[in-house]
KOLDRENPA-425510 format. One line per 5 residues: number of its first residue (from 1); their letters; for each residue x, y, z of N, C-alpha, C. Coordinates in nm, 2 decimals, always signed. Layout:
# residues N
NUM	A	X/Y/Z/X/Y/Z/X/Y/Z; ...
END
This chain:
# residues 249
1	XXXXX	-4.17/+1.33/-1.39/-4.10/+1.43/-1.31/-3.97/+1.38/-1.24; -4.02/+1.24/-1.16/-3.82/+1.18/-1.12/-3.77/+1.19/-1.16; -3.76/+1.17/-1.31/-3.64/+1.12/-1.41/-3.58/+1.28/-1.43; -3.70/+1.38/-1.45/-3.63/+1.49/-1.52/-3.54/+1.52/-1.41; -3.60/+1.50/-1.27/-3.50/+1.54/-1.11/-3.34/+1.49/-1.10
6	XXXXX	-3.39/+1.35/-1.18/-3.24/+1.28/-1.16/-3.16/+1.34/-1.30; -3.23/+1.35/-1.37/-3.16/+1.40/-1.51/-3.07/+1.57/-1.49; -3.13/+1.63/-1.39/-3.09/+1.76/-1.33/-2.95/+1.72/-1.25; -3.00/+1.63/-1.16/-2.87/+1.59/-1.05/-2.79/+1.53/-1.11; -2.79/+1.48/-1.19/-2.66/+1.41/-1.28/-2.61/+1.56/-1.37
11	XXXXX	-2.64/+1.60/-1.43/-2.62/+1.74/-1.50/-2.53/+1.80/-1.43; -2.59/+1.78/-1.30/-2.50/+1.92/-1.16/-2.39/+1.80/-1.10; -2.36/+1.66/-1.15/-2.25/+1.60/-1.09/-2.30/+1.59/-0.94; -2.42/+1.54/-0.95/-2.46/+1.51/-0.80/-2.51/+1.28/-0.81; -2.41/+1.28/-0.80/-2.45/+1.13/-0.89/-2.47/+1.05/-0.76
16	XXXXX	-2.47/+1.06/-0.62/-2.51/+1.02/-0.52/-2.64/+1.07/-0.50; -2.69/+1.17/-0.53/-2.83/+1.24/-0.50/-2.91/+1.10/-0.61; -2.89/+1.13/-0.72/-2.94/+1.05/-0.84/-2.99/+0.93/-0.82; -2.93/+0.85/-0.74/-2.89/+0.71/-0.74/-3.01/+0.70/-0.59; -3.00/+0.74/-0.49/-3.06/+0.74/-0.36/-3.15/+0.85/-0.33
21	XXXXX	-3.18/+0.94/-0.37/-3.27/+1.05/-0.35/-3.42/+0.99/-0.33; -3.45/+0.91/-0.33/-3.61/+0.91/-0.34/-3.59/+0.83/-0.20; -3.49/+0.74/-0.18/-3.45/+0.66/-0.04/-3.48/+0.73/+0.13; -3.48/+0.89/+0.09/-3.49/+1.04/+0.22/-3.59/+1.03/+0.26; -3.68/+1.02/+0.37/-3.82/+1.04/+0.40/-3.79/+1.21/+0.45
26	XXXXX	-3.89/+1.25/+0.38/-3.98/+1.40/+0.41/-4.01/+1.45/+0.53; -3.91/+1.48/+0.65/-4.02/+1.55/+0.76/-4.02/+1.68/+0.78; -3.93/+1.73/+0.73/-3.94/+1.88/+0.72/-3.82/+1.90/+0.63; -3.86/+2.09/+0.61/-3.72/+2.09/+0.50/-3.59/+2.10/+0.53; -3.57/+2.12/+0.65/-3.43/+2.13/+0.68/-3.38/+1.99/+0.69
31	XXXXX	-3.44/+1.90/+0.75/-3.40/+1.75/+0.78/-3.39/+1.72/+0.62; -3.47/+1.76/+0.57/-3.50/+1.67/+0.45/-3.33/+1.71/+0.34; -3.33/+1.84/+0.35/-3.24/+1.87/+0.27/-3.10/+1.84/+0.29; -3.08/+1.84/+0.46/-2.93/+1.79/+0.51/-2.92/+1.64/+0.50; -3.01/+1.58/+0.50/-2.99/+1.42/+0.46/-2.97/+1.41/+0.31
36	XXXXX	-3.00/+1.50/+0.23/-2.97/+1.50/+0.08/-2.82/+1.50/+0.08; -2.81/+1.63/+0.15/-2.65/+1.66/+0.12/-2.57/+1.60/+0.19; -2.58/+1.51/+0.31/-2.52/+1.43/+0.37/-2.54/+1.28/+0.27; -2.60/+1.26/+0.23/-2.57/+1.16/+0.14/-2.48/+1.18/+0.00; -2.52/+1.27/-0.03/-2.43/+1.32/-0.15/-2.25/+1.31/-0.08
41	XXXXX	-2.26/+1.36/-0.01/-2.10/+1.39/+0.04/-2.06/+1.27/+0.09; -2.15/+1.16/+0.17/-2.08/+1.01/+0.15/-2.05/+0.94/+0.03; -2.14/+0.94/-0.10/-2.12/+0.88/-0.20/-2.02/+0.94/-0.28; -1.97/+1.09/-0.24/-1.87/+1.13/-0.36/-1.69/+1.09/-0.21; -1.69/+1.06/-0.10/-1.63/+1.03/+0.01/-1.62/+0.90/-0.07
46	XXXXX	-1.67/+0.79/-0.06/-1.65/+0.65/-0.12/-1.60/+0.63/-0.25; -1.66/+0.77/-0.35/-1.60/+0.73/-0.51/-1.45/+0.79/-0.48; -1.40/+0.89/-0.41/-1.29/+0.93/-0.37/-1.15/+0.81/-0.35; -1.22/+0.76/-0.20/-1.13/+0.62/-0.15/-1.12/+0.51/-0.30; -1.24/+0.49/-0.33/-1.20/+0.40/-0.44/-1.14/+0.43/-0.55
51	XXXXX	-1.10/+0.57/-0.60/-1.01/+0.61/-0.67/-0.89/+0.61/-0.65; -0.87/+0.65/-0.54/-0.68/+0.63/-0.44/-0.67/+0.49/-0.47; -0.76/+0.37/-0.41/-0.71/+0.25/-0.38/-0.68/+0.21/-0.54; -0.75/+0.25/-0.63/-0.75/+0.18/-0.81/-0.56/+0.23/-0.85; -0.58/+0.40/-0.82/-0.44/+0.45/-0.82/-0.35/+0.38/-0.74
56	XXXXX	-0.37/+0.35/-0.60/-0.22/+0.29/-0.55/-0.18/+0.16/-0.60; -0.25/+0.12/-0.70/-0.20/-0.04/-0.76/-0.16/-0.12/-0.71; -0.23/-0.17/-0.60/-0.19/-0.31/-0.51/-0.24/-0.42/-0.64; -0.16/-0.52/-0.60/-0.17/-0.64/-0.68/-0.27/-0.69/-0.59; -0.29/-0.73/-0.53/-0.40/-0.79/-0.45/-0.48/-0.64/-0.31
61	XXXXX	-0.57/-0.67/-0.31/-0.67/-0.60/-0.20/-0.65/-0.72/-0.05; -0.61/-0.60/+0.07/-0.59/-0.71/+0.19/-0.60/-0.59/+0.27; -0.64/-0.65/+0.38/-0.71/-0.56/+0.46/-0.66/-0.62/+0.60; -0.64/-0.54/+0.72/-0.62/-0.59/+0.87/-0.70/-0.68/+0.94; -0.82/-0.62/+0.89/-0.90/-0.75/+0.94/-0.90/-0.86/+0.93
66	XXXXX	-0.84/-0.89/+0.84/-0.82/-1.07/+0.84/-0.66/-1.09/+0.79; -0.56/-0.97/+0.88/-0.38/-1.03/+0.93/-0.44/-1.09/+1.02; -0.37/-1.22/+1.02/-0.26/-1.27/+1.15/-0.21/-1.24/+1.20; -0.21/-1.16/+1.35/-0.06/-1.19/+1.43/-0.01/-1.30/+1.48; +0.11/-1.30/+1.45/+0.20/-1.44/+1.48/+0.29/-1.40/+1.61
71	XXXXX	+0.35/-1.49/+1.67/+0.50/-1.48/+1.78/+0.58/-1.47/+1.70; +0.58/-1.48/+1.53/+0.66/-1.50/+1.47/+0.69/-1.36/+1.44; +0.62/-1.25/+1.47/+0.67/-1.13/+1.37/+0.73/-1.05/+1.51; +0.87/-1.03/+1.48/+0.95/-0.95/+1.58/+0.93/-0.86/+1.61; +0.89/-0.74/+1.70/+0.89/-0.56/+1.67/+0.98/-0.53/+1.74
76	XXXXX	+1.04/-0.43/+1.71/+1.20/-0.40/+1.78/+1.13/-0.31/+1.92; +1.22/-0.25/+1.97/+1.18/-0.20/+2.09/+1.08/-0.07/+2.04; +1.01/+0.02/+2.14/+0.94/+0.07/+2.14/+0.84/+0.06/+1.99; +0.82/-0.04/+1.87/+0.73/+0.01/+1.81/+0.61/-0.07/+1.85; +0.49/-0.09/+1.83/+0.35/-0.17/+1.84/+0.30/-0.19/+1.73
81	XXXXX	+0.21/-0.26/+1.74/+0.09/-0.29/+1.63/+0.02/-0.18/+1.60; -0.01/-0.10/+1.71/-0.09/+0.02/+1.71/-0.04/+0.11/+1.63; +0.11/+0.17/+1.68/+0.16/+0.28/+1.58/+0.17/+0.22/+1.44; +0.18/+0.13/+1.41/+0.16/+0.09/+1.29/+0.01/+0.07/+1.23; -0.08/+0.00/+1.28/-0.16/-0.02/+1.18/-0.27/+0.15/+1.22
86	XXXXX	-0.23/+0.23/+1.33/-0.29/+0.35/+1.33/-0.24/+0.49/+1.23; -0.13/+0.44/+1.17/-0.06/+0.50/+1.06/-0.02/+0.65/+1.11; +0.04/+0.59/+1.27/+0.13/+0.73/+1.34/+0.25/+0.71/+1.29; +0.31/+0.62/+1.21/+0.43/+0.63/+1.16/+0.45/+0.74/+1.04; +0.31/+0.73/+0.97/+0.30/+0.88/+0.82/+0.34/+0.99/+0.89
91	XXXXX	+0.25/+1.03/+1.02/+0.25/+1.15/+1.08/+0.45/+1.23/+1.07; +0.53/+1.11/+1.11/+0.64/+1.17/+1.14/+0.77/+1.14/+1.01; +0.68/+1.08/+0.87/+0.70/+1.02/+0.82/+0.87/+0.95/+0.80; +0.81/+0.85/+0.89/+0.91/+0.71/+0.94/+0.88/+0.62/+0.80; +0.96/+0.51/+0.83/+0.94/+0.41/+0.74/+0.92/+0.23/+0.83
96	XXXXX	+0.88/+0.18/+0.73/+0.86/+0.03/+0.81/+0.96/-0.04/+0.69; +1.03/-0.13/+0.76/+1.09/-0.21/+0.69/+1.06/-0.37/+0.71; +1.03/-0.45/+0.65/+0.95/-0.56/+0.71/+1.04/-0.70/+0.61; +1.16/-0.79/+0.70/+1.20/-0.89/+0.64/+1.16/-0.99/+0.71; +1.22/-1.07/+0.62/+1.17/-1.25/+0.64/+1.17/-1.34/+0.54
101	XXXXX	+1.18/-1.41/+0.54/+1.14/-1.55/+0.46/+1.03/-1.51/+0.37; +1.01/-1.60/+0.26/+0.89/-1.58/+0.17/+0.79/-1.63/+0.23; +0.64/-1.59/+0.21/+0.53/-1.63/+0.26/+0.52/-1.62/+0.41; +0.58/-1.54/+0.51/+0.55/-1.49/+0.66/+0.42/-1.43/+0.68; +0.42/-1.34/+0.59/+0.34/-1.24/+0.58/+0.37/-1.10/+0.59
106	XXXXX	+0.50/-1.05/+0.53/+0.50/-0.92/+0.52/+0.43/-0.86/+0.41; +0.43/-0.91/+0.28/+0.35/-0.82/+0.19/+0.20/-0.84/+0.27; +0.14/-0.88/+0.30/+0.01/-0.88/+0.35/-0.01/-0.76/+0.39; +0.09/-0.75/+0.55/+0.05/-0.67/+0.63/+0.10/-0.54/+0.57; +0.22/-0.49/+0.49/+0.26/-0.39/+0.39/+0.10/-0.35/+0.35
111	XXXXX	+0.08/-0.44/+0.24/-0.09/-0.41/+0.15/-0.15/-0.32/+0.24; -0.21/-0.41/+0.38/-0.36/-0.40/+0.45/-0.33/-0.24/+0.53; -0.17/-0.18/+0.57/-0.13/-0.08/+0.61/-0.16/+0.00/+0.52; -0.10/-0.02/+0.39/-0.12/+0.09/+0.31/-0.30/+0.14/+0.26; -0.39/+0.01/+0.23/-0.48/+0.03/+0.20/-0.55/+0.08/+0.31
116	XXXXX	-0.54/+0.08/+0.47/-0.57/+0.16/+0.53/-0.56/+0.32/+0.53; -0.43/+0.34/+0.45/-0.38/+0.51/+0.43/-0.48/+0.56/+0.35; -0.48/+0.51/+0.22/-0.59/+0.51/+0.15/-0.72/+0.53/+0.20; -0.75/+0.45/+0.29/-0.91/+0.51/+0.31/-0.93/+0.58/+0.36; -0.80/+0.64/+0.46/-0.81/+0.78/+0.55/-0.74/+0.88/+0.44
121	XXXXX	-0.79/+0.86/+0.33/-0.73/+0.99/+0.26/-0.57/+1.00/+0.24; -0.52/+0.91/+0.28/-0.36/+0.94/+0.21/-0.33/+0.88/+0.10; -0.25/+0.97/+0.01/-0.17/+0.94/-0.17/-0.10/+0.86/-0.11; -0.10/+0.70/-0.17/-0.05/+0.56/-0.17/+0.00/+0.51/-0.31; +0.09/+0.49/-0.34/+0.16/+0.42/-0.39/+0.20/+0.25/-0.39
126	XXXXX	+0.19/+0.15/-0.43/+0.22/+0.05/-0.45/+0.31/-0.03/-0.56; +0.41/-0.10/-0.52/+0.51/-0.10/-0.63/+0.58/-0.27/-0.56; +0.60/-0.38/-0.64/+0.74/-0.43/-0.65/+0.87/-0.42/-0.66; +0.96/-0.44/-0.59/+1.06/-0.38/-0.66/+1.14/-0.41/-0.81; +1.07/-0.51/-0.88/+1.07/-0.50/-1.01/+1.01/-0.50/-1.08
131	XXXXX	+0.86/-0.46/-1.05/+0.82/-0.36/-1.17/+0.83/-0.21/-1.15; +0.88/-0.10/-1.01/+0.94/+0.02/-1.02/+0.97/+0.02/-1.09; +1.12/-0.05/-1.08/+1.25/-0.05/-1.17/+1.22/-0.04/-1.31; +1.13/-0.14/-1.38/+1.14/-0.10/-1.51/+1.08/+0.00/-1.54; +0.93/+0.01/-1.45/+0.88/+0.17/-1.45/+0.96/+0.27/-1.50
136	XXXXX	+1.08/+0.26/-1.41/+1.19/+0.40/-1.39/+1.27/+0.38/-1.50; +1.31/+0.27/-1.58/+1.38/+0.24/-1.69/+1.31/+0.31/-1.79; +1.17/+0.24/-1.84/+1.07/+0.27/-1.94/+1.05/+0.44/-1.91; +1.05/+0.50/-1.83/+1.01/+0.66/-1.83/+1.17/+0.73/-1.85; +1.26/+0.66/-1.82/+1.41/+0.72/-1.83/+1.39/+0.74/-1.98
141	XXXXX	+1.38/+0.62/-2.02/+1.41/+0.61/-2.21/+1.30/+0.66/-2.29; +1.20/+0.68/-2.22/+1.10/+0.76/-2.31/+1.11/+0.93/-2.23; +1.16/+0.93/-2.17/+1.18/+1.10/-2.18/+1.08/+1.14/-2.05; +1.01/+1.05/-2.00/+0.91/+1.14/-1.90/+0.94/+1.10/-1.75; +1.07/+1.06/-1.66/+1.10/+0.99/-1.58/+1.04/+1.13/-1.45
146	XXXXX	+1.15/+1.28/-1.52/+1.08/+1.39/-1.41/+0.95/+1.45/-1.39; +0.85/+1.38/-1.50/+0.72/+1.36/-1.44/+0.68/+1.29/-1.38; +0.71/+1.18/-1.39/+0.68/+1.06/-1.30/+0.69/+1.07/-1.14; +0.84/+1.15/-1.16/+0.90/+1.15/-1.02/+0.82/+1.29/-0.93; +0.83/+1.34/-1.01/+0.72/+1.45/-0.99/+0.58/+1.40/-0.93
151	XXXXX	+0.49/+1.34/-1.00/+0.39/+1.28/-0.95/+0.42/+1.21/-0.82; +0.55/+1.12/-0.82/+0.53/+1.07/-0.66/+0.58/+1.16/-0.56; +0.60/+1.30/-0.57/+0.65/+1.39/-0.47/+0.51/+1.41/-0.40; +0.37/+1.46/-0.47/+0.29/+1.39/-0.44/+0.22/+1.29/-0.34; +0.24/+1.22/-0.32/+0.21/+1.04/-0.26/+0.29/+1.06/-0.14
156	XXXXX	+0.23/+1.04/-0.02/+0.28/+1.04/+0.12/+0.30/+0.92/+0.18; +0.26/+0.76/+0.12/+0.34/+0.63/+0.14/+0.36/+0.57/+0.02; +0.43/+0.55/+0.00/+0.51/+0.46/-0.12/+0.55/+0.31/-0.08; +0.47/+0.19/-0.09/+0.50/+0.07/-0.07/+0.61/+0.01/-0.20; +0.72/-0.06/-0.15/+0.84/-0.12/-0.26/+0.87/-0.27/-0.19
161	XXXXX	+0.78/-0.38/-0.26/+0.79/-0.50/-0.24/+0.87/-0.56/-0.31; +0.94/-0.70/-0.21/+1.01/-0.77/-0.30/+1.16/-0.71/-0.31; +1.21/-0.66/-0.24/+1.35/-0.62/-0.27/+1.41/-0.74/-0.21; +1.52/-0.81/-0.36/+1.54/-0.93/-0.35/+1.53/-1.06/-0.42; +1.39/-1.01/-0.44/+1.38/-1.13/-0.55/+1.43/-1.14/-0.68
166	XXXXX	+1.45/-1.03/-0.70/+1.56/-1.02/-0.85/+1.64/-0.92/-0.87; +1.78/-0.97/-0.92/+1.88/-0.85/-0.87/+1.85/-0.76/-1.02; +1.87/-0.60/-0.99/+1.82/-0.51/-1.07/+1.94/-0.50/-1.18; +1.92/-0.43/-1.26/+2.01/-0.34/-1.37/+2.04/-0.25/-1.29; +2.18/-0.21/-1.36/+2.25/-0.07/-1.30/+2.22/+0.02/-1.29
171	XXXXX	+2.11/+0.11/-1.42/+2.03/+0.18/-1.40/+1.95/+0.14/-1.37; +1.85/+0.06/-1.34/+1.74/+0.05/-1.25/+1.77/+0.07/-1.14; +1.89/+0.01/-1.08/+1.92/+0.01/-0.96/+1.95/+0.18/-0.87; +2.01/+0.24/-0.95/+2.03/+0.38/-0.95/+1.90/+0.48/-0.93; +1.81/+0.44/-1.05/+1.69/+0.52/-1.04/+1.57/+0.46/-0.92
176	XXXXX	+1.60/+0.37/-0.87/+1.54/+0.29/-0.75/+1.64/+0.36/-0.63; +1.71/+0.42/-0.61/+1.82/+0.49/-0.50/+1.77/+0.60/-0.55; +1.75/+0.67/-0.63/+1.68/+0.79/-0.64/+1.56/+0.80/-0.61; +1.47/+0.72/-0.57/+1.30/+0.70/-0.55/+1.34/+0.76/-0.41; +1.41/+0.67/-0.36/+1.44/+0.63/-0.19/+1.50/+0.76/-0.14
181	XXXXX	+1.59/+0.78/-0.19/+1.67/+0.93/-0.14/+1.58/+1.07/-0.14; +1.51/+1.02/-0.24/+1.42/+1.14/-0.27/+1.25/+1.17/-0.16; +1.29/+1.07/-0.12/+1.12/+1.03/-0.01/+1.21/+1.03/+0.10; +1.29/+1.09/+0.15/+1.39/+1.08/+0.29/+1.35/+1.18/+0.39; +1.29/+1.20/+0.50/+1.17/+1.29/+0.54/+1.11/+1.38/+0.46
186	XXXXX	+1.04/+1.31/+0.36/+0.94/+1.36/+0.27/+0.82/+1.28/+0.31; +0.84/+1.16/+0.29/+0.76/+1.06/+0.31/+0.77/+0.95/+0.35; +0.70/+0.86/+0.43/+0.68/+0.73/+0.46/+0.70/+0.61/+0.33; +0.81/+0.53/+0.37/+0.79/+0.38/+0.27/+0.77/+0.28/+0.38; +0.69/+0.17/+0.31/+0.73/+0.04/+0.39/+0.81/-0.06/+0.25
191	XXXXX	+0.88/-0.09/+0.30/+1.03/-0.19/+0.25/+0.99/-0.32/+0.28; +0.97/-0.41/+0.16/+0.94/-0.55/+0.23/+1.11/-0.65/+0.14; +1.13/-0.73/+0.21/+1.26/-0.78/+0.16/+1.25/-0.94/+0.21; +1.31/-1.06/+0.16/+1.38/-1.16/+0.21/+1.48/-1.19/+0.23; +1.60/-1.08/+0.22/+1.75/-1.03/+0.24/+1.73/-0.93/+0.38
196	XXXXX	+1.87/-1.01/+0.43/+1.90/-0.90/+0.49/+2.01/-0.80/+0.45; +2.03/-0.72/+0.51/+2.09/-0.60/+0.44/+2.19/-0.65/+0.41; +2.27/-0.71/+0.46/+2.44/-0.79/+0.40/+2.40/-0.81/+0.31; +2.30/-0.84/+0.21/+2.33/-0.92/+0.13/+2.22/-0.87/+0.00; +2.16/-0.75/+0.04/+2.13/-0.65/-0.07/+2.22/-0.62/-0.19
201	XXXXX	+2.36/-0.63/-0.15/+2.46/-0.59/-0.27/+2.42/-0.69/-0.41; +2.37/-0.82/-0.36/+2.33/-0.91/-0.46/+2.21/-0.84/-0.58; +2.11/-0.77/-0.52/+2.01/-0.66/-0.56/+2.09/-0.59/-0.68; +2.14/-0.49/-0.54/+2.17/-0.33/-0.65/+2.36/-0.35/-0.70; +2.40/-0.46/-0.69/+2.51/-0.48/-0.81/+2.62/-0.37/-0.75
206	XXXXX	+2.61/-0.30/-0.65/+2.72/-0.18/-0.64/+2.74/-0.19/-0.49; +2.85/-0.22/-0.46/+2.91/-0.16/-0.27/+2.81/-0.06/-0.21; +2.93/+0.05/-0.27/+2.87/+0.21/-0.23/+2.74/+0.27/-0.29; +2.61/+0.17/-0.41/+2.52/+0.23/-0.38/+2.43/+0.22/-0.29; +2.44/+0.07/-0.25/+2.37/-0.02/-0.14/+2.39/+0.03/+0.00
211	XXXXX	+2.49/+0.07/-0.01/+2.57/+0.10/+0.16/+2.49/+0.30/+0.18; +2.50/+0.37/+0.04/+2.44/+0.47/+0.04/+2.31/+0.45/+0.08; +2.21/+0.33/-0.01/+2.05/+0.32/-0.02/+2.05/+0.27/+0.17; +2.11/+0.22/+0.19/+2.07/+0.14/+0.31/+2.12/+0.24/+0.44; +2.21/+0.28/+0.42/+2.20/+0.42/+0.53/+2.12/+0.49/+0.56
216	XXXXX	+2.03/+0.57/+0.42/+1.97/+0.65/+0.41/+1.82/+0.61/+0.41; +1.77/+0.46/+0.42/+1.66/+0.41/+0.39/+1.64/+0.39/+0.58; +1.74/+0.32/+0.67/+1.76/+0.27/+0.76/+1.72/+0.35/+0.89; +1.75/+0.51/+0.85/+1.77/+0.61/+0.99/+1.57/+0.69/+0.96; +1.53/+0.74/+1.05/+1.36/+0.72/+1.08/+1.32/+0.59/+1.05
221	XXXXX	+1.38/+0.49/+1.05/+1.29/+0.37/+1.02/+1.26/+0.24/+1.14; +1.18/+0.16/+1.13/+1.16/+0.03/+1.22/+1.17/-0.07/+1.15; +1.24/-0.19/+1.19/+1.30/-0.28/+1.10/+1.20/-0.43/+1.21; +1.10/-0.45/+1.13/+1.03/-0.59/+1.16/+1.06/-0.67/+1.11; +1.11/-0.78/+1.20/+1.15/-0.90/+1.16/+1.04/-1.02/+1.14
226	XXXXX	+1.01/-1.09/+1.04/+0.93/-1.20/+1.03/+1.01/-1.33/+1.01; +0.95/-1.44/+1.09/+1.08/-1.55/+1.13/+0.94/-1.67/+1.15; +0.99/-1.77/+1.11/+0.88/-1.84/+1.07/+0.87/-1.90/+0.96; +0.77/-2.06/+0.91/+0.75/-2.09/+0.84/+0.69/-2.02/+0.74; +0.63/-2.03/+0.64/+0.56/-2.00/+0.52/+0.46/-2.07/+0.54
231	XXXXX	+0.35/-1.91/+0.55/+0.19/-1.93/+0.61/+0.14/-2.00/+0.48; +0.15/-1.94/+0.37/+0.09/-2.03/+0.22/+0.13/-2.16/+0.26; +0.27/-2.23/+0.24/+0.35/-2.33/+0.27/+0.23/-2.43/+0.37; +0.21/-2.36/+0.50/+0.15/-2.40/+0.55/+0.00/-2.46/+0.58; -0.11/-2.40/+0.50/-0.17/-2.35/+0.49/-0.25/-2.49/+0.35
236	XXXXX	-0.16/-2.49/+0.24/-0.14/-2.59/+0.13/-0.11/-2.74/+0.20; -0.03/-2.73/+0.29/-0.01/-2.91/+0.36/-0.12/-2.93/+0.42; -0.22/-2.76/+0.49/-0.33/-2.84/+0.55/-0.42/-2.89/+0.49; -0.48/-2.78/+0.36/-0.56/-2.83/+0.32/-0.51/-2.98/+0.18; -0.36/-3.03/+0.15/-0.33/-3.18/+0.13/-0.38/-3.23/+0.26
241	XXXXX	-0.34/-3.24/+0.42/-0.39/-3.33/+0.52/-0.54/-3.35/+0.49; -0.62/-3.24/+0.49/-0.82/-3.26/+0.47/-0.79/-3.35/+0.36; -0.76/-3.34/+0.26/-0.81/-3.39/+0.14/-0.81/-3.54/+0.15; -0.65/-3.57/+0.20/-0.60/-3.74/+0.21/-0.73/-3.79/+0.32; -0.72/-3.71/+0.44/-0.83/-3.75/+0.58/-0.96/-3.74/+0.47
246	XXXX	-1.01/-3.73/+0.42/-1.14/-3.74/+0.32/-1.16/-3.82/+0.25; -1.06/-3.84/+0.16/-1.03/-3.99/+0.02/-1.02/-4.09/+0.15; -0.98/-4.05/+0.27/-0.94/-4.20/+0.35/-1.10/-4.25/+0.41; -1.18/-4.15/+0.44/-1.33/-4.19/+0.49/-1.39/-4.20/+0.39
END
């Protein structure tokens, strides 16, 4: 008789009932039945989040709990930690812009914000800025770019890492100013960079498209500065100091 019960609830797409149903103690039927359904509605709650987070394509899983805060990461006036990692900046959809040196820890904290959105239910996006770019090349030349872009109208934070580490193609660079223009109080980005804006033109190869992208990227936004050694950097010399302090005992 369980199996045929579970073979029912899978049938009806009840795949949390299936899995835990027999876990309910019996004290009457109302208890008994709202703990059914309250379990059901957690386990299809969790297959949910973990579907956003698979969709928003983080290269790595990072989470707040285990950022750093450093003296090293600047906040300009009026913003906090709070508006940020409480994700009151989506509400008015602002942008975070987060430079620095390699290895500070901006992509970290970019990630662990965004995978927070995600598990309160916000469409997240995660992207380098060179693999967008070819994204947007590869869908330009196969014909499906206004689907694509379509789909992220969609998505209420759009993470774009790495602007900087490799200067773009003309059209990439273009269809990457189209991402950005097009999420302009639409939606929240956070922007992570190791350039500062002078020196973006090396990026997008054009004056006037850089001076356009960066105007219009710049205004609703907060510009966090990360200043500081390189946490990996640092992090690697300690664990070479254990190793030498070890071979030496």
């Amino acid at each position: 008789m369980p199996d045929t019960i579970e073979q029912y609830m899978k049938s009806l797409k009840l795949g949390g009932l299936a899995k835990e149903w027999r876990t309910v103690e019996f004290k009457n039927t109302e208890q008994y039945i709202t703990e059914l359904l309250q379990l059901e509605l957690r386990e299809r709650e969790a297959n949910r989040i973990n579907r956003m987070v698979k969709t928003a394509g983080f290269n790595v899983v990072k989470t707040l709990d285990d950022y750093v805060w450093t003296r090293d990461i600047e906040l300009p006036t009026g913003l906090t930690r709070e508006y940020m990692t409480e994700l009151s900046f989506l509400q008015k959809k602002e942008n975070l812009i987060y430079m620095g040196s390699v290895g500070t820890g901006k992509t970290h904290l970019a990630t662990a914000i965004a995978m927070k959105a995600c598990q309160e239910g916000h469409r997240t996006r995660f992207f380098t800025a060179a693999s967008l770019a070819n994204l947007l090349l590869e869908k330009n030349n196969k014909g499906t770019l206004n689907t694509f872009l379509s789909g992220l109208k969609k998505v209420e934070l759009i993470v774009i890492d790495e602007i900087g580490f490799v200067p773009l193609h003309k059209d990439a660079a273009e269809l990457l100013f189209q991402v950005i223009s097009d999420s302009y109080e639409r939606r929240s980005l956070i922007i992570t960079s190791n350039l500062e804006f002078s020196q973006w033109n090396s990026v997008f190869g054009d004056n006037r498209l850089t001076a356009a992208l960066i105007d219009r990227l710049v205004h609703h936004s907060h510009i966090v500065i990360f200043s500081g050694e390189s946490y990996r950097l640092k992090q690697s010399m300690m664990r070479q100091q254990d190793t030498r302090g070890g071979d030496a005992k």
